[in-house]
N, C-alpha and C positions, 0 to 999 in steps of 0.2 A: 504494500500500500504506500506510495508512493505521494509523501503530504501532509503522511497520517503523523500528528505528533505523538508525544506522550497521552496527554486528555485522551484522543482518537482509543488508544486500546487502551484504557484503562475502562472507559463507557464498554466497548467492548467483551473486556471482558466479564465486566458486572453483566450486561445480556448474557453471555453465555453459560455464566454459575447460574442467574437465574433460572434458565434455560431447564439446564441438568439438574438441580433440586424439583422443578414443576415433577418432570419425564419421574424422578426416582420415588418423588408422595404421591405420584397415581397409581403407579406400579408395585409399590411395596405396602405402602401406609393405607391406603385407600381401600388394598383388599382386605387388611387387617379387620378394619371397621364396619366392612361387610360382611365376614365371616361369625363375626361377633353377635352382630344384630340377626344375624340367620339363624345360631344355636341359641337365640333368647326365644324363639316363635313359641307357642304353646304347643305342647305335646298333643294336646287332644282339644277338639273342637267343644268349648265353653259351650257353642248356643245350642247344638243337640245331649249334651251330658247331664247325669242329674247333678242336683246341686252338690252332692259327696265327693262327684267325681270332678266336677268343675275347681273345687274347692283344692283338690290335690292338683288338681293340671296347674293351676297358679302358686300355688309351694312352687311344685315343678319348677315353672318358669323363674319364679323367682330363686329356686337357689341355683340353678342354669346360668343366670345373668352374675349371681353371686362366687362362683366358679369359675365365671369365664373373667371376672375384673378383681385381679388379685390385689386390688388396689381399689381404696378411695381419696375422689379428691380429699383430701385434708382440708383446703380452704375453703372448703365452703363454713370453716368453724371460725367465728371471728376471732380476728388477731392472728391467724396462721397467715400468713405468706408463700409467696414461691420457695422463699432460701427458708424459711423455717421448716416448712412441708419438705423438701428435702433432706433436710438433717433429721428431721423424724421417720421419714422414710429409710436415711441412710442406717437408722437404730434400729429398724426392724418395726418399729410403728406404720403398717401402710394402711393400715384399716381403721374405719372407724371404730368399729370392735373393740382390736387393740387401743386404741387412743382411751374410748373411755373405761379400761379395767386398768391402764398404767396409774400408778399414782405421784401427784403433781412435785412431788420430790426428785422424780424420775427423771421428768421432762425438764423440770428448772436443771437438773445435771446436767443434759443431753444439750440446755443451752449457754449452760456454763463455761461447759466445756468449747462451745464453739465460737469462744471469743466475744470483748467487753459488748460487741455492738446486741448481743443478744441480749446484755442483759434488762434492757428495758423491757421484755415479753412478757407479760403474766400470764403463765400458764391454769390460773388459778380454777375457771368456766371453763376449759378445753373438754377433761371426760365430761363434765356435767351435757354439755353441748354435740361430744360425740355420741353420748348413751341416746340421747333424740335423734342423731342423724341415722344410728345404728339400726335404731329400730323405727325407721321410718316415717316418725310424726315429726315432718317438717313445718307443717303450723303453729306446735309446740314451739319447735326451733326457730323458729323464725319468731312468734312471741317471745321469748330470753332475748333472742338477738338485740330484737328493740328495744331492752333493759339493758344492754352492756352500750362500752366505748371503748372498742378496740379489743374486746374480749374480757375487760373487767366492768363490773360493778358500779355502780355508779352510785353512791348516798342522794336521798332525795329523787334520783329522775322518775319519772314517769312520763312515759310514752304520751298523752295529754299534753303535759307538760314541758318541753325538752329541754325546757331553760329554769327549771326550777332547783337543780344544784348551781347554778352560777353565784357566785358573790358579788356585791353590787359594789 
């Protein structure tokens, strides 16, 4: 290319990693997340079964889907992060499960250990918050949620309210 300066292939080459990342998350990633949603399908047809067996077909399903994600997001727990969900992941914490039967002793080591900037985390709500995401009452969770800031506690708030801890 004859003209082309530096700039010229640098643009260049950003298209063409672009490029090769697209081809490799269609190819690889993509089927991942179809294969996944294909073994969640219900084993047995809900709207002809009795209710007994409907009732197992979605066990089934659900511990299918539970099986197939050996992993929860963590962050859906306030105050978790990307880099804190990691280190709790990197512990062996990948599940909500896990999260809420660890005890917060635990986790404050887990972030202790991983250097000063963790230690602003209060892992204080985390099981209390995993025990609802584990067992599936996300309206629960989602109710606490709107009683913490940042995953702790908050004197005085109420969801009504949000300004009723403030000091004037």
């Amino acid at each position: 290319m004859e003209g082309c300066s530096g700039w010229c292939y640098f643009i260049l080459g950003l298209l063409l990693g672009w490029l090769i990342e697209w081809v490799i998350d269609y190819l690889f990633w993509r089927k991942k997340r179809t294969q996944t949603s294909a073994s969640a399908a219900p084993l047995v047809s809900t709207s002809t079964a009795t209710p007994g067996v409907a009732a197992l077909a979605a066990a089934a399903a659900v511990a299918t889907v539970a099986v197939a994600s050996e992993e929860d997001d963590l962050q859906r727990i306030e105050g978790i992060g990307p880099k804190i969900s990691g280190l709790l992941k990197a512990d062996g914490i990948k599940t909500f499960a896990k999260l809420a039967v660890t005890p917060t002793s635990t986790i404050s080591a887990i972030l202790e250990k991983a250097g000063p900037r963790y230690k602003l985390a209060n892992p204080e709500t985390w099981p209390e918050q995993a025990t609802l995401a584990a067992k599936g009452e996300w309206a629960k969770l989602e109710k606490l949620q709107d009683e913490l800031d940042g995953g702790v506690r908050v004197p005085g708030y109420t969801p009504s309210n949000p300004h009723s801890s403030d000091k004037a």
